[in-house]
N, C-alpha and C positions, 0 to 999 in steps of 0.2 A: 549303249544305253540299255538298262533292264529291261526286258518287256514282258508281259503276262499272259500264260499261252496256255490253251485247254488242248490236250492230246485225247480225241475218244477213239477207239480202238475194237474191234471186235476179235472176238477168237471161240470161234463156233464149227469150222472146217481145215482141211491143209493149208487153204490159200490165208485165211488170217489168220492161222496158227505163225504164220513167216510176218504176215505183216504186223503180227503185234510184237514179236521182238524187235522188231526197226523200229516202233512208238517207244519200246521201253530206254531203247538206247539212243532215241532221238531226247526222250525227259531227259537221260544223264547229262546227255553232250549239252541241251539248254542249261540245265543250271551249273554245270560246270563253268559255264561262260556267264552264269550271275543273271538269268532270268528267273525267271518263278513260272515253272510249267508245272501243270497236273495232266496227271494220265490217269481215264477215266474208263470204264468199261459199256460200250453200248450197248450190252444186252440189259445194265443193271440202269438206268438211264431210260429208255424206252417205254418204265412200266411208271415214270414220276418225270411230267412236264416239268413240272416246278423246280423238281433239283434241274434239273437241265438247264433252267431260262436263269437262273442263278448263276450256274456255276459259268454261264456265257457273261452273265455282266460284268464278272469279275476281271477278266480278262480282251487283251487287244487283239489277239489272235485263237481262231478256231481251225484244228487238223483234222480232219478222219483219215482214217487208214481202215478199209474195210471194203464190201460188195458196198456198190451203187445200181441204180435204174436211170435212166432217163429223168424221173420226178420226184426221187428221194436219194438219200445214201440209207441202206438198211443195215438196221439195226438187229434183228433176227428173221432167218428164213422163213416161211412157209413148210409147215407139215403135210405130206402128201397122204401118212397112214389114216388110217378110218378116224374122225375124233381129232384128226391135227388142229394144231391154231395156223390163225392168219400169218401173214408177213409183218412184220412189225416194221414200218420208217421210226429212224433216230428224226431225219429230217426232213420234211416233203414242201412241196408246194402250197401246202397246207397253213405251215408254220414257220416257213422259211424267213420271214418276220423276226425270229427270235436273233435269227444274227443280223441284223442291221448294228451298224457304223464296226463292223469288225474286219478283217482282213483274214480272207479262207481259203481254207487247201484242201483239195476235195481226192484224197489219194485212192480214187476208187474208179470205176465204168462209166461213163455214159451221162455221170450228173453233169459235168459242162452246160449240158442243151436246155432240158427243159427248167432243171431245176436252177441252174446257173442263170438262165435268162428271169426266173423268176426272182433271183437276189437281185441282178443289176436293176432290175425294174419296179420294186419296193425297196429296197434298202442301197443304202450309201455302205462303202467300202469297195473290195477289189476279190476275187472270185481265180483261181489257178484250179485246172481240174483236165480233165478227159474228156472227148467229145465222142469216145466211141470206148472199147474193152482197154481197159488197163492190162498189160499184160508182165509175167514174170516166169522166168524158166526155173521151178523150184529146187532144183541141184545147187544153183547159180544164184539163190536167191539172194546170199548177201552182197553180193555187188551191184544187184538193184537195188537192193535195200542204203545202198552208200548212198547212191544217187539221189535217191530221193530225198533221203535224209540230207544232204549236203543240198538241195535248193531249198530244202523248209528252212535250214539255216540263215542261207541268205535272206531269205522274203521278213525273217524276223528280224535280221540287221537293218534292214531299213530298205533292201530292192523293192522298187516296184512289181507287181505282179508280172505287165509284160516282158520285165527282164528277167526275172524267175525264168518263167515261159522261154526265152530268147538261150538262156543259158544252158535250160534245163533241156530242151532239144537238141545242143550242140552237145551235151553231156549225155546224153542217151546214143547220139552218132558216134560219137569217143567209145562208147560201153560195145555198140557194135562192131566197130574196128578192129578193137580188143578179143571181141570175140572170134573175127573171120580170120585174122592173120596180127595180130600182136601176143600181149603179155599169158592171154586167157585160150588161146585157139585150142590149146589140147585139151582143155577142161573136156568134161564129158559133157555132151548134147549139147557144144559150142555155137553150131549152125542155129539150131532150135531159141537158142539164146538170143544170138546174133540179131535174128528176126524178130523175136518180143522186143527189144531194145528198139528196133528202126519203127515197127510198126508205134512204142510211146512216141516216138519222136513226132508221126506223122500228126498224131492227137492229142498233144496236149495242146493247149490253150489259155488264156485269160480272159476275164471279162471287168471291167467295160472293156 
């Protein structure tokens, strides 16, 4: 069945410079399979609620791929130099409202906890994310980036979130396997790998 998917994405450092090529080739793979995903950029998003609260109506499903906190997924860092801007949330506690009745993948740190308990407890739908650092060995990154991509897959065919969750744990122990002593051991910084892989497994989660 078609389903209507919003990808927002950052790419402001190393670490989402990787993960927004998994969003771009997560859009392909959706509509190759006859969905209708947009991929959106969270820095451009951040400065206009209103496209944002739109472009979530459109669609049954909401992804990030970016840095989280605890009580947002951000959308642009914090300036330390003399004169910086603030932190900028795509989406906090604040506004977390906006995605009510939608189905979300929160592919970043930390958001699970506070900001996840704040979707289960205003809004209806179902919440897949991190409870503590997402992690990714960036030599190695495209074979986390499989991973990932390959349970947002599922969760848009029609998996429940805790199977997502259930799945997507046994597929991060496969990824470190891989890494200590199968297909991927020789890769370079295998072990380092090995260990991002077990530690997603330990934290990801769903909610309710």
């Amino acid at each position: 069945m078609p389903r209507s998917i919003l990808v927002v994405a950052t790419r402001y450092d190393v670490g989402t410079y990787y993960t927004h090529s998994w969003a771009k080739t997560l859009q392909e793979d959706s509509m190759r399979k006859g969905h209708n995903c947009i991929l959106l950029d969270a820095e451009s998003l951040c400065h206009s609620g209103s496209t944002l609260r739109e472009a979530i109506e459109r669609v049954d499903y909401v992804i990030f791929y970016g840095h989280g906190l605890r009580d947002q997924w951000t959308a642009m860092p914090s300036s330390s130099s003399a004169g910086g801007v603030a932190e900028r949330p795509l989406i906090d506690t604040n506004n977390v409202s906006v995605l009510d009745g939608r189905q979300v993948y929160a592919g970043c740190c930390h958001s699970l906890t506070q900001l996840g308990q704040s979707f289960v407890t205003i809004c209806s739908g179902e919440y897949v994310g991190y409870s503590q650092r997402f992690q990714f060995e960036t030599t190695n990154h495209q074979d986390f980036g499989d991973v990932v991509n390959t349970s947002v897959m599922a969760y848009v065919a029609g998996d429940s979130a805790s199977k997502v969750v259930t799945d997507l744990a046994n597929d991060w122990d496969r990824l470190r396997l891989d890494f200590v002593a199968g297909r991927l051991r020789k890769q370079p910084n295998a072990i380092m790998a090995a260990q991002c892989a077990d530690d997603n497994r330990q934290r990801v989660g769903s909610l309710p």
